[in-house]
C-alpha positions in Angstrom: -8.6 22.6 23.7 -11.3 25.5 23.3 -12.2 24.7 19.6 -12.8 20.9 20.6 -15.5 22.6 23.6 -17.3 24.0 20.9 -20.1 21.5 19.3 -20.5 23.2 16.2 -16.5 22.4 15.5 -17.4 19.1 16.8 -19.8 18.6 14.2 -17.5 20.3 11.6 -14.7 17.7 12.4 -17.0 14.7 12.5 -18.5 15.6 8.6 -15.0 16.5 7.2 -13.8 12.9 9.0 -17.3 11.2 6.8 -16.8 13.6 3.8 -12.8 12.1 3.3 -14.0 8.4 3.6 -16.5 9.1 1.0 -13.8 11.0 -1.3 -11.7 7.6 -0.4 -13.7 5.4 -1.4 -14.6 7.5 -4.7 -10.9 8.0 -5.7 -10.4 3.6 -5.0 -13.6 2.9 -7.1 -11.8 5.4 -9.7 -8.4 3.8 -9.5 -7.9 1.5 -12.1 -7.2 4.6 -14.8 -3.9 5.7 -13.8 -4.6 9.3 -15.7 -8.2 9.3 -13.8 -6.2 7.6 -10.7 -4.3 11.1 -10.5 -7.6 13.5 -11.4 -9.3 11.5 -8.7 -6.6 11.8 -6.2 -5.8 15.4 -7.2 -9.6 16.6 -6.7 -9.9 14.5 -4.0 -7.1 16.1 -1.9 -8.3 19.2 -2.9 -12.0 18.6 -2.0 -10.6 17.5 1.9 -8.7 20.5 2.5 -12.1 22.6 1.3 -13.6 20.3 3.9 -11.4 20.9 6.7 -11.0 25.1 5.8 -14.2 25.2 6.1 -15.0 23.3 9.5 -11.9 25.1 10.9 -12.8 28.9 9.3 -16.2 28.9 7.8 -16.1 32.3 6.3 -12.6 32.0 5.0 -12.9 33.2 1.3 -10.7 30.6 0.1 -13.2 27.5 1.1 -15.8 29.2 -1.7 -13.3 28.3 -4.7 -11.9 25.5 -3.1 -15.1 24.1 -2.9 -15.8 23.9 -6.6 -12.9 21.1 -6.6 -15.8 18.6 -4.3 -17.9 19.4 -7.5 -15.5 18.7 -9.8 -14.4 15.6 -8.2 -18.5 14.6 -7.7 -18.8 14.7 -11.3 -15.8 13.0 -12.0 -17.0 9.6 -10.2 -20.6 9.8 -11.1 -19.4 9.7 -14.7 -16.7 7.0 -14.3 -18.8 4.6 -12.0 -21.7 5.1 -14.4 -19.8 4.0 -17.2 -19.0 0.8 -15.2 -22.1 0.0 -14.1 -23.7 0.9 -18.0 -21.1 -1.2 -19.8 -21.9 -4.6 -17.7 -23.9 -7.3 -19.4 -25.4 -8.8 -16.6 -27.1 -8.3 -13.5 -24.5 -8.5 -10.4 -24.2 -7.3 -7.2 -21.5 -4.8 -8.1 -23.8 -3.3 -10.7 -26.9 -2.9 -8.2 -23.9 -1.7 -5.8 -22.7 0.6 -8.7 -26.2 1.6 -9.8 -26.9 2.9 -6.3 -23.3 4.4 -5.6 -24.4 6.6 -8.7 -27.5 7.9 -7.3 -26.1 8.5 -4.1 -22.8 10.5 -5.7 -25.6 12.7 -7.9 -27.3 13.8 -4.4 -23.8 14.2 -2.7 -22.5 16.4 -6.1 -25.4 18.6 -5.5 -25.3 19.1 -2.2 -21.5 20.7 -2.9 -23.3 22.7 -5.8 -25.8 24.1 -3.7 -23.8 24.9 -0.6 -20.9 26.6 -2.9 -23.8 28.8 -4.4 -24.7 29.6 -0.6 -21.0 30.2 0.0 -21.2 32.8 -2.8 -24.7 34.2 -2.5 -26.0 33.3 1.2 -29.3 34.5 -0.2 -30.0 32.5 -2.7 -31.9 29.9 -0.5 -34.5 30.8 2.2 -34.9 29.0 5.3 -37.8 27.8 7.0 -35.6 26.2 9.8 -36.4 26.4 13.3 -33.0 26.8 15.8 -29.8 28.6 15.0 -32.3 31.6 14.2 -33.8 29.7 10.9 -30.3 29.8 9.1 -29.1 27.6 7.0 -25.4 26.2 9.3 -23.3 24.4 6.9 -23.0 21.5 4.3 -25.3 18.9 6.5 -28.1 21.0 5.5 -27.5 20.7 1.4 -27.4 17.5 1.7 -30.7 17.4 3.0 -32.4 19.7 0.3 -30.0 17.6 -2.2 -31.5 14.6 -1.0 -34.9 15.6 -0.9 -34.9 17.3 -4.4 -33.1 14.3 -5.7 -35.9 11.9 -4.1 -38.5 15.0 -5.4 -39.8 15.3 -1.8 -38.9 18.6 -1.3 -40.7 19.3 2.0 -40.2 22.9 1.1 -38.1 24.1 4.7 -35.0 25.1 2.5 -36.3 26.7 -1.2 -34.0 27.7 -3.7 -34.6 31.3 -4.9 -31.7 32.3 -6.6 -32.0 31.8 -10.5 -28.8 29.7 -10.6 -30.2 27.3 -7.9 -33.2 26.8 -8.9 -32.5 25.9 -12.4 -29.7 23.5 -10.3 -32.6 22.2 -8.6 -34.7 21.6 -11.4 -32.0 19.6 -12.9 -31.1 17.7 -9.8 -35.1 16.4 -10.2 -34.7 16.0 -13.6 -31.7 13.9 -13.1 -33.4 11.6 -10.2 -36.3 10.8 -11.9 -34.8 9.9 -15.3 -31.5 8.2 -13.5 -34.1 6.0 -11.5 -36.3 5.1 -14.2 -33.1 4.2 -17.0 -31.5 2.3 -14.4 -34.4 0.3 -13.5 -35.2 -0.7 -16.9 -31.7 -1.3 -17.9 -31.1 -3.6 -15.1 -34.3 -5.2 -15.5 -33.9 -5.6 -18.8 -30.1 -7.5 -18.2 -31.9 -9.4 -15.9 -34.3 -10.8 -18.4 -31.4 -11.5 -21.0 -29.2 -13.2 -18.5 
């Protein structure tokens, strides 16, 4: 019973717990293709045991490649719900639903990018945070700076330094502003026709 005393493996549980319903309900969206059914589901299992390593051992070596897998799998649906939501011809609630499963899978694809690269090189972000002595504590925080970046807040507590990040960054804003503003117009312009 001592792990479950500890808050921080609490915490850890709780996300991996929210992290496999969101890779469940990315591999069902994904499950009509029986040969991306089984890249789904692969990546997917995969993605939850990086989850689960990594709330159970955080500087276990093993969660850094596994993690690449949550990426993998992130790009996977982003891709495949896109191209749902791009080849309706009308307006419909599954296409707003789509449209905004797609922008919330680009900030959650990210966040996996940024915290592998902090997995790898813990010093390619600096932290501005007050607590836990201003570090950076797990995943829950790269979704925040994905989240920010993606909504181009970016309130500037966690910066990328690193080269690699901040060029990830810079493509994560990138990415929000154009996806927002193609997705508007294409659904407005649906909406018009229909």
């Amino acid at each position: 019973m001592a792990p479950f005393a500890n808050l921080s493996f609490a915490h850890g549980i709780l996300t991996v717990a929210l992290l496999i319903v969101v890779l469940g309900l990315g591999v069902w969206a994904m499950w009509r293709n029986p040969t991306v059914r089984f890249a789904a589901l692969a990546l997917a299992i995969i993605a939850a045991s990086a989850g689960l390593l990594d709330a159970v051992d955080p500087q276990n070596a093993a969660t850094r490649v596994l993690l690449i897998f949550s990426v993998l799998f992130f790009a996977l649906a982003i891709v495949r719900v896109f191209i749902r939501v791009a080849d309706l011809k009308t307006v419909t609630e599954d296409s707003l639903y789509g449209a905004g499963s797609v922008y919330l899978m680009i900030g959650l694809g990210y966040s996996f990018v940024y915290y592998t690269a902090w997995k790898f090189a813990p010093t390619a972000f600096y932290s501005a945070l007050s607590g836990v002595g201003g570090k950076l504590s797990g995943w829950p925080d790269f979704v925040y700076f994905s989240f920010t970046t993606l909504a181009t807040v970016g309130y500037g507590d966690i910066t990328p330094v690193g080269p690699a990040v901040r060029s990830a960054a810079v493509l994560e804003i990138v990415t929000g502003v154009f996806f927002v503003a193609v997705v508007i117009a294409r659904l407005v312009s649906l909406y018009r026709r229909g």
